[in-house]
Wavefront OBJ file of the C-alpha trace (Angstrom):
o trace
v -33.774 -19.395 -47.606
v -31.481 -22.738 -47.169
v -27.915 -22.212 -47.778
v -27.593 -23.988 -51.677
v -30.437 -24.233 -53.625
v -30.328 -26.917 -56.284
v -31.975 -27.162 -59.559
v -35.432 -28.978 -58.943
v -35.622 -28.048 -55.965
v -39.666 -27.509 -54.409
v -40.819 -25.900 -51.105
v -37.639 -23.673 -50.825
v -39.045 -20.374 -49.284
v -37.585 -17.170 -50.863
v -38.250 -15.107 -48.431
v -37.774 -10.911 -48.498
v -37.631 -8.016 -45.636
v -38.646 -5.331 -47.181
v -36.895 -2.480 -45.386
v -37.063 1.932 -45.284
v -33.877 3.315 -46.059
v -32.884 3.567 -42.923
v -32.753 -0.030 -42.163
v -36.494 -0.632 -40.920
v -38.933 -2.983 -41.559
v -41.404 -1.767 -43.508
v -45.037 -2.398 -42.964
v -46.707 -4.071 -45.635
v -49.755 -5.758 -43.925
v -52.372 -3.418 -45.788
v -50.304 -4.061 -49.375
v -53.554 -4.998 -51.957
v -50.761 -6.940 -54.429
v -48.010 -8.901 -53.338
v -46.110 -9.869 -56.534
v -42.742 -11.250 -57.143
v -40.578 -10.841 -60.425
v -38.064 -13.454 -60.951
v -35.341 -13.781 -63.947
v -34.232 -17.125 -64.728
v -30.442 -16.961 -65.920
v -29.838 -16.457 -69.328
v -33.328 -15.873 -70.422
v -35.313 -12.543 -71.165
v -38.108 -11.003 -69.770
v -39.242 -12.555 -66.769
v -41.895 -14.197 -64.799
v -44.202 -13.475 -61.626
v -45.036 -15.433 -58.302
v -47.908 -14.251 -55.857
v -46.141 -13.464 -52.289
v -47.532 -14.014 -49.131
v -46.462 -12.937 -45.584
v -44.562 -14.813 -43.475
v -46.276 -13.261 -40.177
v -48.546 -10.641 -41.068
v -46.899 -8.104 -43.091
v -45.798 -5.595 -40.367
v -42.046 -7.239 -39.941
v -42.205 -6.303 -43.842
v -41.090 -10.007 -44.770
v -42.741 -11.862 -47.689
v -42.439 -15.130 -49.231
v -42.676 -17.223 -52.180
v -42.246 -20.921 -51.900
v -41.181 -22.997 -54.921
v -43.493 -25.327 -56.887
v -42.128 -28.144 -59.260
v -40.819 -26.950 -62.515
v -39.166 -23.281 -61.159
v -35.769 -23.640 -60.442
v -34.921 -25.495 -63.206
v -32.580 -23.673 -65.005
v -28.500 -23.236 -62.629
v -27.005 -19.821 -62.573
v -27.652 -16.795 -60.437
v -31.711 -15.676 -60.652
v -32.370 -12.223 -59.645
v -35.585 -11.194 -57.916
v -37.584 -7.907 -57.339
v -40.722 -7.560 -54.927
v -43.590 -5.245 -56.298
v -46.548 -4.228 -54.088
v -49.732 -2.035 -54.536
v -51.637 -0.208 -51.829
v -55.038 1.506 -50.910
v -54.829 5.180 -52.004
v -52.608 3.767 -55.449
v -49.318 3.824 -54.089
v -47.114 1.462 -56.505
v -43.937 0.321 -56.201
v -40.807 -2.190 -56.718
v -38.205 -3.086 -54.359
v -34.157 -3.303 -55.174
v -33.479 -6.298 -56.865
v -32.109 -9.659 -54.811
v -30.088 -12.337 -56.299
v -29.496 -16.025 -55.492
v -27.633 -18.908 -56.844
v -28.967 -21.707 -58.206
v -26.450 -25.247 -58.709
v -26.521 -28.423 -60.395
v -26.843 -31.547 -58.361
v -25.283 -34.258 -58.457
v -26.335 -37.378 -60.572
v -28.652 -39.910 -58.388
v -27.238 -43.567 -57.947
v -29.134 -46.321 -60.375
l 1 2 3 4 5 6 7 8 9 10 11 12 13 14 15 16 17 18 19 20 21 22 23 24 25 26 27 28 29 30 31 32 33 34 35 36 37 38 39 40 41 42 43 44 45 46 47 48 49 50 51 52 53 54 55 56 57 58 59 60 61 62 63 64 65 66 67 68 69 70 71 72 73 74 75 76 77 78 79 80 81 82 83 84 85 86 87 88 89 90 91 92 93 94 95 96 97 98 99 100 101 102 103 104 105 106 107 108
């Protein structure tokens, strides 16, 4: 992910590692959902983005890239990756967070 992320910002990849407990990556290549929660500040409930992989799932990273109208609202936005499996395993990552700013005004 770049450094600051601005509000109206598009094609920003929010990219997760999903790792074990003891610090590996997890494989996730033969996850049948790839879904990502995200919390706008200040608002409740939240909202979901499909994920892809950013190789092929066995480095356990995942992404979601931004379309028009996401980040529009500044503050910190909090993230959680969920993921289903063959055989029905289920389950949610820790949450992430990252800030969202206001940019400055454009010149008329």
């Amino acid at each position: 992910m770049k450094e600051n992320i601005y509000t109206g910002d598009v094609g920003i990849d929010i990219i997760l590692t999903v790792t074990s407990p003891s610090g590996e990556a997890m494989d996730l290549s033969s996850a049948t959902k790839k879904i990502l929660h995200m919390n706008r500040p200040g608002v409740n409930g939240h909202f979901d983005k499909t994920l892809s992989f950013v190789t092929d799932g066995t480095d356990g990273k995942v992404k979601y890239t931004t379309e028009s109208g996401i980040l529009n609202l500044p503050g910190s936005w909090h993230v959680q990756a969920y993921f289903e499996f063959p055989g029905g395993q289920k389950w949610h990552t820790g949450m992430a967070h990252f800030h969202v700013y206001v940019p400055l005004p454009e010149e008329n």
